[in-house]
C-alpha positions in Angstrom: -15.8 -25.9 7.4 -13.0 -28.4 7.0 -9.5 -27.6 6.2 -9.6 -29.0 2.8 -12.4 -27.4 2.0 -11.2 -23.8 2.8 -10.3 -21.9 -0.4 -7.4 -19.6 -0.4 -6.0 -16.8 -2.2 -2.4 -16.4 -2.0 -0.3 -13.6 -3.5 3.7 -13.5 -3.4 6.0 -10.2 -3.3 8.9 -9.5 -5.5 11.4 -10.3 -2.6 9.4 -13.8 -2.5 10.0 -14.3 -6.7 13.1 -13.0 -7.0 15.2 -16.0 -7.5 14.7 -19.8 -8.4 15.7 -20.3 -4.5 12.9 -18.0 -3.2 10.4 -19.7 -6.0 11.1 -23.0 -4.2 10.4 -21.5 -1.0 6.8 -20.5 -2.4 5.9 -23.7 -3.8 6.8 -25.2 -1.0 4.4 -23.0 0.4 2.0 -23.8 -1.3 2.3 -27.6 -1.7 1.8 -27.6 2.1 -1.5 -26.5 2.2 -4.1 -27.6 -0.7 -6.4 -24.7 -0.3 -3.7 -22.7 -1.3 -5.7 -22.5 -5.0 -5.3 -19.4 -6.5 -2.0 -17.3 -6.8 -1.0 -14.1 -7.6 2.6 -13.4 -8.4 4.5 -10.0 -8.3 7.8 -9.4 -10.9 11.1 -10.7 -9.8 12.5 -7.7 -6.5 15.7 -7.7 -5.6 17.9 -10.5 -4.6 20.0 -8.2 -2.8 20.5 -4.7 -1.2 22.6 -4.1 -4.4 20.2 -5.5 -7.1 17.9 -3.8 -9.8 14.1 -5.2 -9.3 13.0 -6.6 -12.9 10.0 -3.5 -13.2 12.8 -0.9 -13.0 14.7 -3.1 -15.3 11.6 -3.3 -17.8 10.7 0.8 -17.2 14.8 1.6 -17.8 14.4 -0.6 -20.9 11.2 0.8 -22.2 12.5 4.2 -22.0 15.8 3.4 -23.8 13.5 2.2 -26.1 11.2 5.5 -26.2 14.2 7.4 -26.7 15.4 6.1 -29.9 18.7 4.2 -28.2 19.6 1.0 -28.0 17.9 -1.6 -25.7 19.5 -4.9 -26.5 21.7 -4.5 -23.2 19.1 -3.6 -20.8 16.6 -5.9 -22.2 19.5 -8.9 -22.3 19.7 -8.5 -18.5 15.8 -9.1 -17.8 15.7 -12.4 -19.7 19.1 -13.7 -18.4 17.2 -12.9 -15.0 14.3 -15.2 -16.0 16.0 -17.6 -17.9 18.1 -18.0 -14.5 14.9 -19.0 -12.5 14.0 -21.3 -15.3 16.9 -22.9 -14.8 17.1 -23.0 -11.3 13.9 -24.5 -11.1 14.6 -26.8 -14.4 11.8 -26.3 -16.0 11.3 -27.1 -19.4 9.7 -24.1 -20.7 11.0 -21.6 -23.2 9.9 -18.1 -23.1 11.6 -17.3 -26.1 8.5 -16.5 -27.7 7.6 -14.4 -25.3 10.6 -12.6 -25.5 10.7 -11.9 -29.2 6.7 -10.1 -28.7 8.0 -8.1 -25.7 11.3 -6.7 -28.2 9.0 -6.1 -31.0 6.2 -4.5 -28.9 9.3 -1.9 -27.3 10.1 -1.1 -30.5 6.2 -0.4 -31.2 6.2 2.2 -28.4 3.7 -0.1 -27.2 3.8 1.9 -24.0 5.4 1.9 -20.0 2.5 0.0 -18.4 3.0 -2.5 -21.0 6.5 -2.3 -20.2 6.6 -2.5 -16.7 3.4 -5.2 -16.5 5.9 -7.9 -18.5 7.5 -9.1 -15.0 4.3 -10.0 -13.7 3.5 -11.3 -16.8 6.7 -13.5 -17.5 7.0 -14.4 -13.4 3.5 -15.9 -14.0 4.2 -18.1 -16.3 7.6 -19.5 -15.0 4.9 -20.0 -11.5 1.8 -21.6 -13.7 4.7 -24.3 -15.0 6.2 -24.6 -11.9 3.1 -25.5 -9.5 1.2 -27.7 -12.9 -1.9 -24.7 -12.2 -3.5 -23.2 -15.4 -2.1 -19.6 -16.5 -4.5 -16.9 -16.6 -3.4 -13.6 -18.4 -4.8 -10.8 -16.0 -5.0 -8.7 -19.5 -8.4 -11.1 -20.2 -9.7 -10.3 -16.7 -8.8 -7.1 -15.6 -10.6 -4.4 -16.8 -10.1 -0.8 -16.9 -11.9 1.7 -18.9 -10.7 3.4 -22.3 -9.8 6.9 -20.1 -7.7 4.5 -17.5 -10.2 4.0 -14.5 -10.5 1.0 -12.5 -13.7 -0.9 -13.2 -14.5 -2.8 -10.3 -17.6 -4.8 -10.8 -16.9 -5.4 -14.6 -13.8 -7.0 -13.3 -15.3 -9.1 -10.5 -17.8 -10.4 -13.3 -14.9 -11.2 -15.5 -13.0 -13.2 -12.6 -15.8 -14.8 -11.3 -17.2 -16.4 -15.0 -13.6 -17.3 -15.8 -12.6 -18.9 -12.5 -15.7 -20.8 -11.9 -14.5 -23.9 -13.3 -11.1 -23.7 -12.8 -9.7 -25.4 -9.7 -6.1 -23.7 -9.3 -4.4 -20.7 -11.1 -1.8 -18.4 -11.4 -2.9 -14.7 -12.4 -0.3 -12.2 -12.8 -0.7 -8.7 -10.5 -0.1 -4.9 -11.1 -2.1 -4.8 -14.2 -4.9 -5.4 -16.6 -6.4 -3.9 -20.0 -9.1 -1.3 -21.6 -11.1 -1.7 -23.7 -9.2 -1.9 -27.0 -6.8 -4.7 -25.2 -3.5 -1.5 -24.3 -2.1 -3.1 -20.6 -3.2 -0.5 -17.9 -1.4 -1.2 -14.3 -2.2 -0.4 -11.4 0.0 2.2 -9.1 3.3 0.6 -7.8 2.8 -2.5 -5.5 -0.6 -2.8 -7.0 -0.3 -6.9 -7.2 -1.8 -6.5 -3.4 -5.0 -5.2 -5.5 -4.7 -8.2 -8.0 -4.5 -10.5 -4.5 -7.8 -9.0 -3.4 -9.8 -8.8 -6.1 -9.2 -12.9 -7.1 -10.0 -13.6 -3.6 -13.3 -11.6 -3.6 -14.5 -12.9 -7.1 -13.6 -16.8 -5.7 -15.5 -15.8 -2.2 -12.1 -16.5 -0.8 -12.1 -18.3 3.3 -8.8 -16.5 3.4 -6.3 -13.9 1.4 -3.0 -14.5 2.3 -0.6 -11.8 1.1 3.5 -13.3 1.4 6.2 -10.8 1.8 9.1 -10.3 3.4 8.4 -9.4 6.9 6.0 -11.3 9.3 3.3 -9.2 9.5 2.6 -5.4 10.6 4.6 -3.9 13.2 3.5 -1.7 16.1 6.4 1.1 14.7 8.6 1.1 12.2 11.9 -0.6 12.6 14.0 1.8 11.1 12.8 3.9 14.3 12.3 1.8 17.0 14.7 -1.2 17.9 12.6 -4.4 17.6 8.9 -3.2 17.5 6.4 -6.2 18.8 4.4 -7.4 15.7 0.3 -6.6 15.6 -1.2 -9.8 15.5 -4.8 -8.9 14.8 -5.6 -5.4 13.2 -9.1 -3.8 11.4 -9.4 -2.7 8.4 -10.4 0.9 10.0 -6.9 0.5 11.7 -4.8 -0.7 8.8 -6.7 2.5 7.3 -4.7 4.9 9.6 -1.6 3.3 9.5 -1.8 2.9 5.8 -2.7 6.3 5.5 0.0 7.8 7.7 3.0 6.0 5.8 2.8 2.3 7.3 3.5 0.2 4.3 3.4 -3.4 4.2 0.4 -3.6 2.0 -1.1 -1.3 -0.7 -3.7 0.9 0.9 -6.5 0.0 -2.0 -6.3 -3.6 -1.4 -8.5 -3.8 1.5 -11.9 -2.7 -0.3 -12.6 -5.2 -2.1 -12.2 -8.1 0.4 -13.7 -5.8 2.9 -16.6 -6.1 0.7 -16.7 -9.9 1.1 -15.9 -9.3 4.6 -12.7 -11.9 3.6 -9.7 -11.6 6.4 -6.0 -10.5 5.1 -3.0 -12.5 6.8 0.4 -11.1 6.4 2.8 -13.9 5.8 6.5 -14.1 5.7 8.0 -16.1 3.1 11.4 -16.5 4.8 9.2 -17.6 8.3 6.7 -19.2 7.1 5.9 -20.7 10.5 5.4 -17.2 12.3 1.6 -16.3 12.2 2.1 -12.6 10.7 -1.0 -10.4 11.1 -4.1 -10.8 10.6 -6.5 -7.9 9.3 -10.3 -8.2 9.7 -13.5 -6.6 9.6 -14.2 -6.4 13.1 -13.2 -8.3 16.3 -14.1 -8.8 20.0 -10.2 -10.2 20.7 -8.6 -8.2 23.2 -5.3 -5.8 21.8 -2.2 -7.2 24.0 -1.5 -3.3 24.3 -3.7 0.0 24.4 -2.5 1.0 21.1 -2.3 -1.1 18.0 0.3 1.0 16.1 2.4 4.5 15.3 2.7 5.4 11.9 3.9 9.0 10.5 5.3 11.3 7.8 7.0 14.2 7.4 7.2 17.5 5.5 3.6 19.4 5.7 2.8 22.4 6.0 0.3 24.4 8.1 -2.0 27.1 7.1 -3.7 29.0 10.4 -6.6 30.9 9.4 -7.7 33.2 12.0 -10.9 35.5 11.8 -13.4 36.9 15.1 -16.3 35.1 15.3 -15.6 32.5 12.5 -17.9 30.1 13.4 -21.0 32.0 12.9 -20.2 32.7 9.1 -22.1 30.5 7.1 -19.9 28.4 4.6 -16.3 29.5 5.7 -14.8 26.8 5.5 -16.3 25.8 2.3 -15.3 28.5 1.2 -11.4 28.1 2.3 -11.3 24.9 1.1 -12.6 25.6 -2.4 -9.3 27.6 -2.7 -6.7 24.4 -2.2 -8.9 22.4 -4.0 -8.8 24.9 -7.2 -4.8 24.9 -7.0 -5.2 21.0 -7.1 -4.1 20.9 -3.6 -5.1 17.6 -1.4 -6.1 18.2 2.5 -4.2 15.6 4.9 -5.7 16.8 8.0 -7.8 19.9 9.7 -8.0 20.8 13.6 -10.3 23.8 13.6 -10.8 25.9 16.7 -13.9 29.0 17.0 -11.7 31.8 15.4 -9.3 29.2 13.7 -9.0 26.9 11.2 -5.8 25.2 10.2 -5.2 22.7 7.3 -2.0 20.6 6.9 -1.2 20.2 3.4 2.3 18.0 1.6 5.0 20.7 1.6 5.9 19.1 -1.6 2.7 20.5 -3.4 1.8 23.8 -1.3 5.1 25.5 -1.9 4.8 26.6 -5.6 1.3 27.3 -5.1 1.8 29.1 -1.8 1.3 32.9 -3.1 -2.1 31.8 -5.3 -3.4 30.1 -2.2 -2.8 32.9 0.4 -4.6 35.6 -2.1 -7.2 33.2 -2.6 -8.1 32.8 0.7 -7.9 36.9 0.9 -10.3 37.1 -1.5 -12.8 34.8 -0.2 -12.7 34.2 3.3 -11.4 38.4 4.3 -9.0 36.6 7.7 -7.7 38.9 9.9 -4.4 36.6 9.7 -3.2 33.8 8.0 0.3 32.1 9.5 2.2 29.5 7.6 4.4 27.2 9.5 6.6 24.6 7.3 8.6 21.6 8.6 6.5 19.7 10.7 5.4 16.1 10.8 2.1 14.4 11.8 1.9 11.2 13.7 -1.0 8.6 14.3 -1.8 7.1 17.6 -3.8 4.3 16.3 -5.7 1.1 18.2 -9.4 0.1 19.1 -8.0 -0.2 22.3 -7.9 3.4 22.9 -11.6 3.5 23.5 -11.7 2.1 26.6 -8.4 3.7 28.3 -9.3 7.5 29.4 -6.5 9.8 29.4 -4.6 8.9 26.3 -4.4 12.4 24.9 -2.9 13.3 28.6 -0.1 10.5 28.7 1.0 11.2 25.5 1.1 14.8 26.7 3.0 14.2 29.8 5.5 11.6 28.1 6.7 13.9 24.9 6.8 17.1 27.5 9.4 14.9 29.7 11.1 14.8 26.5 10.9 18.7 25.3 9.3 18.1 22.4 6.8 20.7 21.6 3.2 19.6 20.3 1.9 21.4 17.3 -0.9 20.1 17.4 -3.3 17.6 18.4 -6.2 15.9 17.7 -8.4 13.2 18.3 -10.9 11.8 16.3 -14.8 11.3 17.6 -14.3 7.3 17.2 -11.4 7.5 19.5 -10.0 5.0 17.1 -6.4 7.5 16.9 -5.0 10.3 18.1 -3.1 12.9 15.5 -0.3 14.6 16.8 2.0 17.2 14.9 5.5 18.3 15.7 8.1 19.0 14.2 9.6 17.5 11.6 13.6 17.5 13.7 11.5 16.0 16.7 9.8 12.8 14.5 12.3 9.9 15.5 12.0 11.0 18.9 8.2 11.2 19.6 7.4 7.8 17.5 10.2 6.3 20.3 8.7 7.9 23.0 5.1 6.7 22.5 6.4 2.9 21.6 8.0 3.7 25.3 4.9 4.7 27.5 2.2 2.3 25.0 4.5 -1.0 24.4 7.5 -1.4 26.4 5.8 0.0 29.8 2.4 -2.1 29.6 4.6 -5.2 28.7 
């Protein structure tokens, strides 16, 4: 397929929106290339390390409003902010309109996902003038249902009839509607989810998500000095990492291009001519390194549940994990062993529930001992290169020993896809450096 035949979906960050400066960046971005057809635009971020994004700006606002104060301050700072970009950009359009609805809908308590949807909203519009595309509200093609639950196919029907004949458009992210029309967002950087599901209702060649870094990285900066970018990563991959805290793009954005089988680039708007990452389905293109990346958090807990001869008691561990699921407990991760079972669970939501959950398990599973140990942190060794490299569990072994850090725990899954390894939570930095160390900087 030619170039110009290509159709692609681009979305843009708040970091890439946040000024009339960055806005010129973008459609310079996407003047250059006249696939680029489709566009989905976040609120205005930060313009510096100091600066308020507009959403916090809009939920501050909305909750003056809630409370009975006065808004007219807060609410004068978000439309100096977009009145600033129309300027910059000089634009004839007046959103004073629009404006005058969002005041009178505050008043009308017309709730926070209203509230914090108008960036998008507003952003949209100043983007639709800008680039000369049509402006589609994502209110008229977003659909959620009357409880607040996602309706995926009603929604790709809804985008698909209303894009068919429309050649290039701006749709705001983060949210959509019910039934009765009240805005419903998505969770915070939820635009990524806007980004995906215009590009699998258009049958999109390409989604290109624009941020503010080039791509994934193989470890987080904050950690390791300089990490090498991923340039081609799986969905199963971008799974793990997403899961274990890496978080470039929102972890439910993948589905519905995955669906499609549509590939994800990770662009940066600042470096535009760097390649980012690109996430597919599958690929036969050799990983420059064994592992593709390191991702981790901190702050679980786990619970060892030891009893003789375990494993031959039909529906034990059903059993066990009935109990955290009736204290509305979520399981991150489970090493078992014959006579053990351990679960790691978020500190965060175990520790006020701690006393129900150990007398539950008492009641129904009769241990011989359960032991608690708090403070540690998981990590994920994660790469489809690991596959065909024996001895990964052994160097990581040998390379955090060198370095007296104690393993918890570890485990590795049956698609050899990652290796989980726990430790404790004063020992995180240090592992995460020392695996970059023996994966990256020594197979260099």
């Amino acid at each position: 397929m030619s170039e110009e035949n290509l159709v692609k979906v681009v979305k843009f960050g708040g970091s890439s929106l946040a000024s009339a400066e960055q806005f010129k960046k973008v459609g310079a971005i996407i003047k250059a290339d006249s696939s680029r057809r489709y566009v989905v635009d976040s609120a205005p971020g930060k313009r510096s390390k100091e600066d308020t994004k507009v959403t916090d700006l809009l939920y501050k606002c909305y909750e003056e409003a809630e409370e009975g104060l006065s808004f007219e301050k807060t609410f004068r700072v978000i439309k100096t902010r977009f009145n600033e970009i129309i300027a910059g950009l000089e634009l004839k359009l007046n959103l004073d309109e629009e404006f005058e609805t969002i005041y009178r809908k505050f008043e009308g308590k017309a709730g926070s996902d209203y509230a914090a949807s108008r960036g998008e909203y507003l952003n949209g519009r100043i983007m639709a003038a800008y680039l000369g595309y049509e402006f589609i509200d994502a209110a008229t093609v977003i659909k959620f249902d009357k409880e607040g639950n996602f309706l995926s196919e009603e929604t790709n029907e809804a985008l698909r009839a209303r894009l068919k004949d429309v050649e290039r458009a701006v749709i705001p992210g983060f949210y959509g509607a019910q039934p009765d029309g009240r805005v419903k967002t998505f969770s915070r950087g939820g635009s990524d989810v806007t980004g995906s599901l215009v590009a699998r209702a258009v049958k999109a060649d390409i989604y290109e998500n624009w941020t503010d870094v080039s791509g994934f990285l193989v470890a987080d900066p904050r950690i390791v000095e300089n990490p090498k970018n991923i340039e081609i990563l799986t969905y199963r991959e971008l799974r793990e990492l997403s899961y274990m805290g890496a978080s470039v793009l929102h972890e439910s954005a993948i589905f519905p291009v995955r669906k499609e089988g549509i590939p994800i680039n990770i662009r940066n708007t600042n470096r535009p001519e760097d390649k980012g990452t690109l996430i597919v389905e599958n690929t036969c293109h050799t990983p420059e390194y064994t592992i593709t990346g390191i991702a981790g958090k901190k702050g679980f807990v786990s619970v060892s549940i030891d009893k003789d001869m375990m494993n031959s008691e039909i529906g034990f561990c059903r059993r066990a994990l009935q109990v955290f699921e009736d204290n509305g407990i979520s399981i991150e991760h489970m090493p078992s062993g014959i006579d053990t079972m351990t679960v790691f669970v978020d500190k965060d939501a175990f520790v006020d529930k701690e006393q129900q959950v150990l007398s539950g398990l008492h009641r129904v599973c009769q241990p011989d001992t359960i032991d608690l140990e708090s403070d540690l942190a998981l990590i994920a060794v994660v790469g489809r290169g690991m596959k065909n490299n024996s001895g990964n569990a052994g160097k990581i072994f040998s390379a955090l020993s060198k370095k007296k850090i104690n393993i918890r725990m570890i485990d590795q899954g049956s698609s050899e896809l990652n290796i989980i390894i726990g430790v404790r939570n004063k020992y995180f930095d240090e592992a995460i450096k020392t695996i970059y160390e023996v994966y990256v900087n020594d197979e260099a």
